[in-house]
N, C-alpha and C positions, 0 to 999 in steps of 0.2 A: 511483562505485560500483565496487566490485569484480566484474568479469565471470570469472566458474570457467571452470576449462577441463576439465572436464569430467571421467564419470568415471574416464577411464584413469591420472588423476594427470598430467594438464597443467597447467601454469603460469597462475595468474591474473592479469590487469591489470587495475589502475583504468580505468574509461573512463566518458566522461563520461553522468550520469543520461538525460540526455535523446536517448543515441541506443540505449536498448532498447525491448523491442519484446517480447508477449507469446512464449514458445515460448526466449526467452533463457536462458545458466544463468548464474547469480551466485553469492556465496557469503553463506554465512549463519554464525550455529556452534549449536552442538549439546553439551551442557553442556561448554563451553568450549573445544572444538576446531571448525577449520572443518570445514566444510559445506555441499555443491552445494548448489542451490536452484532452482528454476524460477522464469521472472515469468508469471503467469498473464495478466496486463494491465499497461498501464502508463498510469495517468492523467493527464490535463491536459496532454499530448505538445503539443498545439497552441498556442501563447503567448496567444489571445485566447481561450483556453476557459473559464480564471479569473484574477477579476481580482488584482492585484496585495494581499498578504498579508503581517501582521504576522509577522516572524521573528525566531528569535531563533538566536548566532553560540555556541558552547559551545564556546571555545577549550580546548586542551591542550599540551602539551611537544612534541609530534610533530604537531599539526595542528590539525582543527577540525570541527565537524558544523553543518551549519544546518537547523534545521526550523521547523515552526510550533511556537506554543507548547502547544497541545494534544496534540501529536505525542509518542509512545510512545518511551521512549529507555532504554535497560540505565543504571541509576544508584545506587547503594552496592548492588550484588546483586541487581535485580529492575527489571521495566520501571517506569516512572513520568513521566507526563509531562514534558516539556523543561522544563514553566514552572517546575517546584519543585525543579531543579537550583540547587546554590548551588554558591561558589566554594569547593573542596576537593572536592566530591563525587568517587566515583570511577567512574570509565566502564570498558565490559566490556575495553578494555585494559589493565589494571590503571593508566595515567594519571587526574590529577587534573583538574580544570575549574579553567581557570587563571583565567579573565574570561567576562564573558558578555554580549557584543554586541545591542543590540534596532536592528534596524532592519526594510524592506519590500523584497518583490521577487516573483518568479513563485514559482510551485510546479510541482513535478511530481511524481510519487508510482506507482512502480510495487509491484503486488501479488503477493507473490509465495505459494507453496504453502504455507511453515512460517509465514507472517505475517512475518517479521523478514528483515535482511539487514545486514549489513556494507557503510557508507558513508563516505568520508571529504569534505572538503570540498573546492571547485572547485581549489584548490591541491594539491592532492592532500596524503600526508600519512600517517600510522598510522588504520587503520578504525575503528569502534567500533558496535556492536552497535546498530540501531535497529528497534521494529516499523515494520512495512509498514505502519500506521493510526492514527489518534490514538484518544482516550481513549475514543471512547462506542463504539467498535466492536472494540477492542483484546480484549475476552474472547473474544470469537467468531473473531476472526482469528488470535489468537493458542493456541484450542480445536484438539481431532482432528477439529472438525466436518466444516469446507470442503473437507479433502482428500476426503472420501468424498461430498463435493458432485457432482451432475450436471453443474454448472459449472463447475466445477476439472476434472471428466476430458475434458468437452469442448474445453476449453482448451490442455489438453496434445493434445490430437488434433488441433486444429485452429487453431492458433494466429493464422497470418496472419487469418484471419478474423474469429475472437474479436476482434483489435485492433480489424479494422475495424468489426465491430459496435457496440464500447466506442465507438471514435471516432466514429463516425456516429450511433449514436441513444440512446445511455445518458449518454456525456457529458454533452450538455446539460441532460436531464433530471434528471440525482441530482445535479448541481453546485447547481440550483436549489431543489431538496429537502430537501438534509442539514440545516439546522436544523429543519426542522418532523418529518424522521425520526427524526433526535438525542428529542428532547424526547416523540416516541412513543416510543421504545425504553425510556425511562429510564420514563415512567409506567406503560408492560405489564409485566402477570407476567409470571414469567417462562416458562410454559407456553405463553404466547397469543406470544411472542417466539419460542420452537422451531418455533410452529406457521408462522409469518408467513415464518421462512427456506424450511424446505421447500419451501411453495406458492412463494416468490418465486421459489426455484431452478428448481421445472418451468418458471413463466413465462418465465423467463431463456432457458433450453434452447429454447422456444419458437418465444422471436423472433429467435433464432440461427438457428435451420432458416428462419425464411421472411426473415431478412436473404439466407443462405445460396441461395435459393433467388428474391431479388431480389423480394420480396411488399413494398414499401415502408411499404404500410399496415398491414399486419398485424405488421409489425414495431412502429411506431408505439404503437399498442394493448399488443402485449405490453410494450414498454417501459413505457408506463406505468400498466400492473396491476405488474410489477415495482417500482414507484416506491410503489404503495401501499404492498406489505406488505416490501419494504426486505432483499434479500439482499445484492446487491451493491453495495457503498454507496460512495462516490468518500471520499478521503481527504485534505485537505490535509494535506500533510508536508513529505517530504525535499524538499530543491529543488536 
């Protein structure tokens, strides 16, 4: 991943996915130039949080990206899942997808504010444009919605926390959830889906104050009313 350096026009470096941490800045772009970025979370940090996932390797000229196949990826001008990348397609560095590798490995997947971020592969390499979520949550992440979310400002307020929250009592819960929330999202209107973020965001907010405040139980509980009506939803991706 590309880590920004911030807004004074510092220098960015690759550094490896797995050592950010909510409250991080990365970069992203912004109709076609970079751009800072916050990580509001960063999912499945832990190696036994989730199990080991079908990937797929979208090599190019300068490098390479690996995500899940459901994972959201800048492809001939617009996001589109990994899986329906073919060979020629063109990625937001104007490179082509030279091969496309299937193989299995961890995940990890950090959330960031605009939904998207600039990542290259463990080789490092030329970036290339991928959302922060795969396909069945990719509208909403990639929406104005979340930034004016109770959740996103919290997050930016209180980042160490937030992380620890995600890691301690939301992880395990929406790791175990996302197909049966998958599969409500896509049958609700889409009215009864606006209404399910909101409520889910107050819960969120919730059981952040009594993580925050060491209520283990209550924490518990709001996780999972959170889990019902499904705002912040875990994402296998980037890895």
């Amino acid at each position: 991943l590309l880590r920004g350096g911030g807004g004074g026009g510092g220098a960015a470096a690759l550094v490896p996915i797995t050592e950010l941490i909510a409250g991080d800045l990365v970069l992203t772009e912004k109709r076609g130039a970079p751009h800072v970025d916050r990580v509001v979370v960063n999912q499945h940090r832990e190696a036994a949080s989730v199990a080991s996932a079908a990937l797929l390797t979208l090599v190019h000229a300068a490098g390479s990206l690996t995500v899940t196949p459901d994972h959201m990826v800048w492809l001939d001008g617009g996001f589109a899942p990994a899986r329906t990348a073919t060979v020629g397609a063109a990625l937001s560095n104007g490179l082509a997808v030279e091969a496309i590798e299937n193989h299995s490995g961890d995940v990890i997947n950090p959330i960031t504010a605009s939904g998207a971020i600039l990542a290259a592969g463990k080789a490092g390499g030329a970036p290339v444009l991928a959302a922060t979520g795969n396909e069945w949550m990719a509208d909403v992440m990639l929406s104005a919605y979340p930034k004016y979310s109770l959740s996103f400002a919290l997050a930016a307020a209180f980042p160490a926390t937030v992380q620890a929250y995600y890691d301690a009592a939301l992880e395990p819960l929406f790791t175990a959830a996302v197909p049966h929330l998958a599969e409500l999202k896509a049958a609700a209107p889409s009215p009864l889906v606006g209404l399910a973020l909101v409520t889910g965001d107050a819960a969120l907010a919730a059981g952040l104050g009594t993580y925050a405040l060491g209520i283990n139980g209550a924490v518990s509980l709001a996780a999972a009313a959170a889990l019902r009506i499904g705002l912040w939803l875990p994402f296998k991706g980037l890895c």
